[in-house]
VOPADO-727761 format. One record per residue: residue in three letters; x, y, z of N, C-alpha, C in turn. Coordinates in steps of 0.001 Angstrom, whole numbers. Layout:
<nodes>
NODE   code        nu        nv        nw       cau       cav       caw        cu        cv        cw
NODE    ALA         X         Y         Z         X         Y         Z         X         Y         Z
...
</nodes>
This chain:
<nodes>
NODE   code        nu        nv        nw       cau       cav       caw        cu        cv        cw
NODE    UNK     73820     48892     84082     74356     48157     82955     74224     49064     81726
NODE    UNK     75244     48906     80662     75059     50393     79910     76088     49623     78698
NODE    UNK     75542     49598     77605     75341     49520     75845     75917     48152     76427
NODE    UNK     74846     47100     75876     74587     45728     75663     74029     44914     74991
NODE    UNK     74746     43791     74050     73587     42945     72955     73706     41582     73784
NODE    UNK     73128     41176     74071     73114     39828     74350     71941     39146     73338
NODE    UNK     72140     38297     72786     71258     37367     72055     71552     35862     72137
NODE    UNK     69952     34944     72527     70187     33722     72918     70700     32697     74290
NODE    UNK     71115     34037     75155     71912     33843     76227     70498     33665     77381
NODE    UNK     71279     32550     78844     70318     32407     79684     70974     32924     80649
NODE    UNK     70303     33585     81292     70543     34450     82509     69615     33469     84079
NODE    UNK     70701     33284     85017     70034     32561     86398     70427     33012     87802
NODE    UNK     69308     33333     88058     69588     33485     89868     70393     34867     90019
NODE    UNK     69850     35967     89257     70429     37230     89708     69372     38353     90290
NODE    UNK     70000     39301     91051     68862     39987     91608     69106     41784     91229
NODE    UNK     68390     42130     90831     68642     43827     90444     67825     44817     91162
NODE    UNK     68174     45544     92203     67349     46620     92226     67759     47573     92211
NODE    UNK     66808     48615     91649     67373     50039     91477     68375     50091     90256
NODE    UNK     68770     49450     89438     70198     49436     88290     68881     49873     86952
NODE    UNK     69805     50686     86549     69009     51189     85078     70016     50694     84013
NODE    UNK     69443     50275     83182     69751     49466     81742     69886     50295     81023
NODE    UNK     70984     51185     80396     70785     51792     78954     71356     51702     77941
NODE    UNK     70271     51199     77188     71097     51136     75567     71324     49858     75348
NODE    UNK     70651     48493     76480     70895     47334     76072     69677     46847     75486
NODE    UNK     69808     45571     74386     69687     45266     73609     69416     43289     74122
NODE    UNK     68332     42760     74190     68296     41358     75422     67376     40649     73428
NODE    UNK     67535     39729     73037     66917     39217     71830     66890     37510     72302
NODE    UNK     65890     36939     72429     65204     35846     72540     66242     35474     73695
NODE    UNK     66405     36012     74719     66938     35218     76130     66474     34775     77362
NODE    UNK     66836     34104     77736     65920     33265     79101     66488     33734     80174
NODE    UNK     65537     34419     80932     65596     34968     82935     65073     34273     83192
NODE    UNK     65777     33019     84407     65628     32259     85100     65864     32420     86228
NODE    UNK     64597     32522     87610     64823     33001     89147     65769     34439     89321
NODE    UNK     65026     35096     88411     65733     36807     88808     64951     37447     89316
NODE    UNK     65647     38121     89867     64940     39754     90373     64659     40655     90046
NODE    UNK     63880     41831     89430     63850     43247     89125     62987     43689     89957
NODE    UNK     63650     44628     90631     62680     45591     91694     63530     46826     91386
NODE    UNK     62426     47687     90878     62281     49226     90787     63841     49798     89731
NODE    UNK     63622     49081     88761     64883     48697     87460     63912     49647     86310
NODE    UNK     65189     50339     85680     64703     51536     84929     65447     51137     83642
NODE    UNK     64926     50655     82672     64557     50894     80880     64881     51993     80694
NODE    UNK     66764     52320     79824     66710     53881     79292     67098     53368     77513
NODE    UNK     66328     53212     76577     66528     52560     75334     67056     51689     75649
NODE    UNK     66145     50653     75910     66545     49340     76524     65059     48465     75646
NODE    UNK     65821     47264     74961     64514     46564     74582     64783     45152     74847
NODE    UNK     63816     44229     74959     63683     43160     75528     62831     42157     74042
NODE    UNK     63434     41777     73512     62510     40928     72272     62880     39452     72420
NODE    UNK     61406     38886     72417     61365     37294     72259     62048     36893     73556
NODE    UNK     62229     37498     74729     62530     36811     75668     61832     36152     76729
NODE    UNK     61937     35026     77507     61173     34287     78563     61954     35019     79990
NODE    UNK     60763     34547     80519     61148     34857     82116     60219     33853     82980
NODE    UNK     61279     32832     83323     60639     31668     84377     61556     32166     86039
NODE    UNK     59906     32070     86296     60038     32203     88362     61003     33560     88582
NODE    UNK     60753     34514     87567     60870     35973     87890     59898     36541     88997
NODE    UNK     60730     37745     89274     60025     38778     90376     60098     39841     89468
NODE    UNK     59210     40959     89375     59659     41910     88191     58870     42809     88844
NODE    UNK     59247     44316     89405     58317     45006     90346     58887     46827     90258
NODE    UNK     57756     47227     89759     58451     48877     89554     59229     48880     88110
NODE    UNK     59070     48175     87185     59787     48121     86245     59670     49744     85165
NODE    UNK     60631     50534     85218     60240     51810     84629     60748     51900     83355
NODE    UNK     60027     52583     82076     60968     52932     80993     61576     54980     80960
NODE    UNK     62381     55079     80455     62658     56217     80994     63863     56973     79065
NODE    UNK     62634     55958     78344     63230     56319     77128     62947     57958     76449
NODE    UNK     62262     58732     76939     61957     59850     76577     62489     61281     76792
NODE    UNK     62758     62041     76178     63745     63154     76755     63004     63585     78133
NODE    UNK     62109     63394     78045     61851     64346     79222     61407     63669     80850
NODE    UNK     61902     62383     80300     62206     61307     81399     61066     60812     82004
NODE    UNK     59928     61269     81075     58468     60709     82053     58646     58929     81661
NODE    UNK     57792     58610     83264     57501     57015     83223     56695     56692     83382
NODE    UNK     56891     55445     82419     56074     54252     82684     55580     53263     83010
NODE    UNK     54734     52859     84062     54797     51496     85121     54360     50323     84148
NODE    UNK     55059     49120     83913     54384     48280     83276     54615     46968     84328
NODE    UNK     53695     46442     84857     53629     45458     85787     53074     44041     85449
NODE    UNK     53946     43202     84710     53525     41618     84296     52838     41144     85664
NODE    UNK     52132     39969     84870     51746     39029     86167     53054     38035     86449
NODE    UNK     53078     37735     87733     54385     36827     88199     53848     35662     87770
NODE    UNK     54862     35013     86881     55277     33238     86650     55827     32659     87533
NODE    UNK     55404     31348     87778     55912     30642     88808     55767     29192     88490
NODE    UNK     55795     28557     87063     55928     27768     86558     56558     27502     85175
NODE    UNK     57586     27062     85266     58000     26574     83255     57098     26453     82573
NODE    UNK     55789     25830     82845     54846     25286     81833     54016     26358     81571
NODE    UNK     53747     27407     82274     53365     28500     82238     53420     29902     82084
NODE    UNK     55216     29523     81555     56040     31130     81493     55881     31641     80348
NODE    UNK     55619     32696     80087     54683     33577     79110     56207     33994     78722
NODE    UNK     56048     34807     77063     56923     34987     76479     56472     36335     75823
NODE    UNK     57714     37060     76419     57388     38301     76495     58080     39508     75848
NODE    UNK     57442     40289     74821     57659     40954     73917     57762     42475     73974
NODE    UNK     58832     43261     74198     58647     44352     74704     59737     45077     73907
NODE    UNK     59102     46024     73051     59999     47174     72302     60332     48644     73348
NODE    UNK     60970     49378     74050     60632     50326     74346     61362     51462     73741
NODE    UNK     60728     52500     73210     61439     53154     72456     62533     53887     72818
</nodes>
């Protein structure tokens, strides 16, 4: 997926693996029953968004010229009442 703003928008029941994001832009939106397995962050930021009954696994950022990464591994939600809201700049 490559140069994207989405803001406010709910996203449901999609599954990604391996697809690198660059240059999108996600501002207070809701992932509902998605997938990310081994999904690569290239200036890609994620602000004020939820993620209920996500899978999120291998998640890499790959914002740096020299392409080093970074593993950042949430704990899995598996409840609405409990879905953490999650704040992530990556440069």
């Amino acid at each position: 997926m490559t140069e994207r703003y989405c803001e406010g928008e709910r996203f449901t029941g999609l599954s990604f693996a391996g697809e690198i994001f660059e240059h999108c832009d996600f501002a207070d939106c809701l992932f509902v029953d998605y997938s990310f397995t081994k999904c690569e962050l290239d200036h890609t930021t994620l602000n004020e968004c939820r993620f209920v009954r996500c899978e999120i696994t291998g998640l890499r950022s790959a914002s740096s010229p020299d392409r080093t990464r970074r593993r950042w591994k949430p704990k899995r939600c598996t409840s609405m009442s409990t879905a953490p809201t999650i704040t992530a700049a990556l440069p």
